[in-house]
N, C-alpha and C positions, 0 to 999 in steps of 0.2 A: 573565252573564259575557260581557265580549266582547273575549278570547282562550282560546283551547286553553293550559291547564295541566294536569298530571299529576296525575290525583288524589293522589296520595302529598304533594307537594310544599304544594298546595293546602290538605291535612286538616293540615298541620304548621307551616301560615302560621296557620288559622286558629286552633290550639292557643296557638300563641305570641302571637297578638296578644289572644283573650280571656283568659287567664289571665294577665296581664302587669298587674300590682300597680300600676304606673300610671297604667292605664287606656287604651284602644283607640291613641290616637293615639299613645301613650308605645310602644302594642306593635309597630303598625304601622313605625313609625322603630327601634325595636332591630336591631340587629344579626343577632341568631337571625333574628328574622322576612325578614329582607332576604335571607339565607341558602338562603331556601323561594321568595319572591318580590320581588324588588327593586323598589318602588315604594312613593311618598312619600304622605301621607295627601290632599293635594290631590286625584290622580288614583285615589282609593280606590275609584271607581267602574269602573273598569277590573276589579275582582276582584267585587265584589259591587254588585250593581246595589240603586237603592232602589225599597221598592214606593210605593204609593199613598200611604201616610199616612208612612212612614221613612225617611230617609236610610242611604244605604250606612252609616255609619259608627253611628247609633242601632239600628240595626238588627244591627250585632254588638256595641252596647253592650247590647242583652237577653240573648244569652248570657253576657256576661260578668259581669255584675251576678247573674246565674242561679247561673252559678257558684260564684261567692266567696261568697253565699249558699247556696249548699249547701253549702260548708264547714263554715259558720258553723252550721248547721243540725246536721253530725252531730257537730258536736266537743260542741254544746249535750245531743246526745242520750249522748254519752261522758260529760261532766261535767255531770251535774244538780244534786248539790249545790254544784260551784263555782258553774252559773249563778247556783243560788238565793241564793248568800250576796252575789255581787257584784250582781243585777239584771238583768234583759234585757237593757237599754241598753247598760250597764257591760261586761256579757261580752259583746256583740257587737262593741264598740269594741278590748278585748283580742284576741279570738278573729281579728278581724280584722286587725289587728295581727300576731297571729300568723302567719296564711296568706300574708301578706306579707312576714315573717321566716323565715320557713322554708317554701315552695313546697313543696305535694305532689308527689313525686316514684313516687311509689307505684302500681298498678294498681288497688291495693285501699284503699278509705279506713282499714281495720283500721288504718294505719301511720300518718294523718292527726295525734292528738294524741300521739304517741311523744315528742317533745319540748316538749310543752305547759310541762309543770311547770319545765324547763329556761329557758324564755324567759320564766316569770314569775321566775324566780329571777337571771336577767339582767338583767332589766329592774325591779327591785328599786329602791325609795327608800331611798338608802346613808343619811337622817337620821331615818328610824324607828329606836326602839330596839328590840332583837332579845329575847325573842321578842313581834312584832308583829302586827298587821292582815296584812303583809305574806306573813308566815308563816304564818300560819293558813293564807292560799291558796293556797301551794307545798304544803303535807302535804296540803288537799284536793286540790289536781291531780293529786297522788302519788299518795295512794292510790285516788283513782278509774280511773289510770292503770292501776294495779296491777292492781285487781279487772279491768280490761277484758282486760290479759294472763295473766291466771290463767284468766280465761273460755275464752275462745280458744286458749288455748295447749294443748299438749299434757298429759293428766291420767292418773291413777293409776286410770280407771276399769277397765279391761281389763289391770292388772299383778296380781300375787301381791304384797301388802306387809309388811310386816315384821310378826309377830305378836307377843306376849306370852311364849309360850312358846318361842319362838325362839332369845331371849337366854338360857334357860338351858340352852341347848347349849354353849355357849363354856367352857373351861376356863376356873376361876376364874385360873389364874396367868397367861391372856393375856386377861383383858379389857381391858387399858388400851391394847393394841395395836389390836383393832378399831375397824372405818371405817364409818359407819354409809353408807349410800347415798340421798340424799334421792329421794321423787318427783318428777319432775318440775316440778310445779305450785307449788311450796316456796318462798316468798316470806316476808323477814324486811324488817320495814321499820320508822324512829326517827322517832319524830314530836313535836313538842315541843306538840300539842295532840290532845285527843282527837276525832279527825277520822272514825273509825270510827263513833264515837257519832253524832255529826252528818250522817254518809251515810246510816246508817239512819233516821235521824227526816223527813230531806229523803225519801228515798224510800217512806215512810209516808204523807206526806203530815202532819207535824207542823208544819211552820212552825218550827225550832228558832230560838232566841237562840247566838249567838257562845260558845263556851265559853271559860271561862279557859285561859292555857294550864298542860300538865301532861306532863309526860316521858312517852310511853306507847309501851310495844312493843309490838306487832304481827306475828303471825305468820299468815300467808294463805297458803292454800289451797284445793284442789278437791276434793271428795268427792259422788261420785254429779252430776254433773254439774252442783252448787252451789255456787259460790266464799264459804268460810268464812275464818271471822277470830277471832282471837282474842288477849288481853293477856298479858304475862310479863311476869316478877319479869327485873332487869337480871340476875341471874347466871343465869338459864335462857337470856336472850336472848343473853350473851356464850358460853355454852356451844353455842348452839346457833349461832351463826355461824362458832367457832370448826371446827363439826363438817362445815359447810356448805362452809367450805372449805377442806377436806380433811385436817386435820389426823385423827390417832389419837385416840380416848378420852383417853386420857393426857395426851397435852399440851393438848387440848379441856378438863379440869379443872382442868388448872394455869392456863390462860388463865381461865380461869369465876373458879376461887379467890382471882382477885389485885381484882375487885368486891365480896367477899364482907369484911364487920363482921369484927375480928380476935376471937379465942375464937369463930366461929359452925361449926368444924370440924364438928363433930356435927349439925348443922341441917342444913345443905350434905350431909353424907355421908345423910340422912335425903331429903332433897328428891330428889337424883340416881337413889333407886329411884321416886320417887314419878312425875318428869320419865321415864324412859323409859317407863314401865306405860304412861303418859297418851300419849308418844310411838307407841308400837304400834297403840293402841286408836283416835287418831285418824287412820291411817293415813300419819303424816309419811314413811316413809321404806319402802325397797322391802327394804331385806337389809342385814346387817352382812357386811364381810368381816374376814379375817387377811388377811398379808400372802402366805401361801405358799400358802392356799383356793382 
């Protein structure tokens, strides 16, 4: 270095000019960077001297190439089955893409793919037909996304959750009034292929084939510290998101009931004791309330 600069000033040139998507000279000459230290990439050796074998300017190309590389490194270690389906090459070209589209802004990488599936779904070929190749790899983003914030996120391991026995406390005249209270971990997600299926066989170590696609809902969760997963029938999934946000019992069946085959009243009124027993026992949800409780 040959001037006195402020470490503060210094560690916020150097931040912006390696992480700068265009690469050193593009960060060097930005704006931000000039903000920290105002000097042109000619005179780069003014801030970083080169050694023996580097120039100033390759020599903060190795952090920077480090870096966008270790992006790419943990979104790979977030999205395995997506890697697998698209390739090394192929997700690294993406992924890189991505970090370029959407800069971490985060402390913590945990927040690094939060918009992954969003910028494959932007960046979408508008002449594929739907549902496509294209698709497949937004429902994988998604729901790998998903499993990584069900992991992470806050769980039902340390609550009281709602039991079996529970619900037959409620007077039969107000059950259509109660609210059922999800765990936190509670994740409902519409996938127009079976993507669930395919994350397990990738993380198996199966090598899977592409499946066809197939309407599949999805309900994820956490229990004992395991992010679970599991399929419903569309009038459990329309009941159960109806319930999710926030509506009563009551109106939660009337929404459920308008998916349901006409004449299938008796099936449905059949299914709905069948759906909470199974609801308790997998621990979806923490307590039902009334309104006046």
């Amino acid at each position: 270095m040959t001037k006195q600069r402020s470490l503060q000033s210094l560690q916020r040139w150097v931040q912006e000019v390696i992480t700068h998507p265009d690469g050193i000279a593009a960060g060097i000459e930005s704006p931000t960077a000039k903000q920290q230290i105002d000097i042109d990439v000619a005179n780069i050796e003014q801030v970083v001297e080169p050694s023996s074998r580097l120039g100033s300017r390759e020599r903060l190309a190795v952090y920077g190439n480090a870096y966008f590389a270790r992006l790419v490194e943990c979104l790979g270690e977030e999205f395995p089955a997506t890697r697998f389906a698209l390739g090394e090459e192929t997700f690294e070209s993406f992924t890189f893409g991505y970090v370029n589209d959407s800069p971490s802004s985060s402390y913590s990488l945990g927040c690094l793919g939060e918009r992954f599936a969003q910028y494959l779904t932007d960046t979408r070929p508008s002449d594929v037909p739907k549902p496509g190749w294209p698709d497949f790899l937004i429902d994988l983003a998604k729901v790998e996304r998903t499993y990584a914030e069900v992991f992470d996120g806050p769980g039902p391991e340390n609550l009281d959750t709602l039991k079996p026995e529970d619900l037959q406390v409620i007077p039969p005249e107000r059950v259509s009034e109660i609210r059922f209270v999800p765990v936190p971990s509670l994740r409902l997600m519409e996938a127009a292929f079976p993507v669930h299926e395919y994350v397990t066989a990738v993380r198996r170590d199966r090598a899977p084939e592409i499946p066809m696609p197939a309407e599949t809902l999805l309900v994820i969760t956490r229990r004992e510290f395991v992010v679970r997963r599991g399929t419903v029938s569309r009038a459990e999934f329309q009941l159960l998101r109806a319930i999710i946000d926030g509506n009563s019992l009551g109106q939660a069946i009337e929404l459920a009931a308008e998916v349901m085959p006409a004449g299938s009243d008796d099936e449905f009124a059949a299914n709905l004791s069948e759906w909470f027993q199974h609801w308790a026992s997998a621990g979806w949800f923490l307590r039902v309330e009334l309104s006046d409780s």
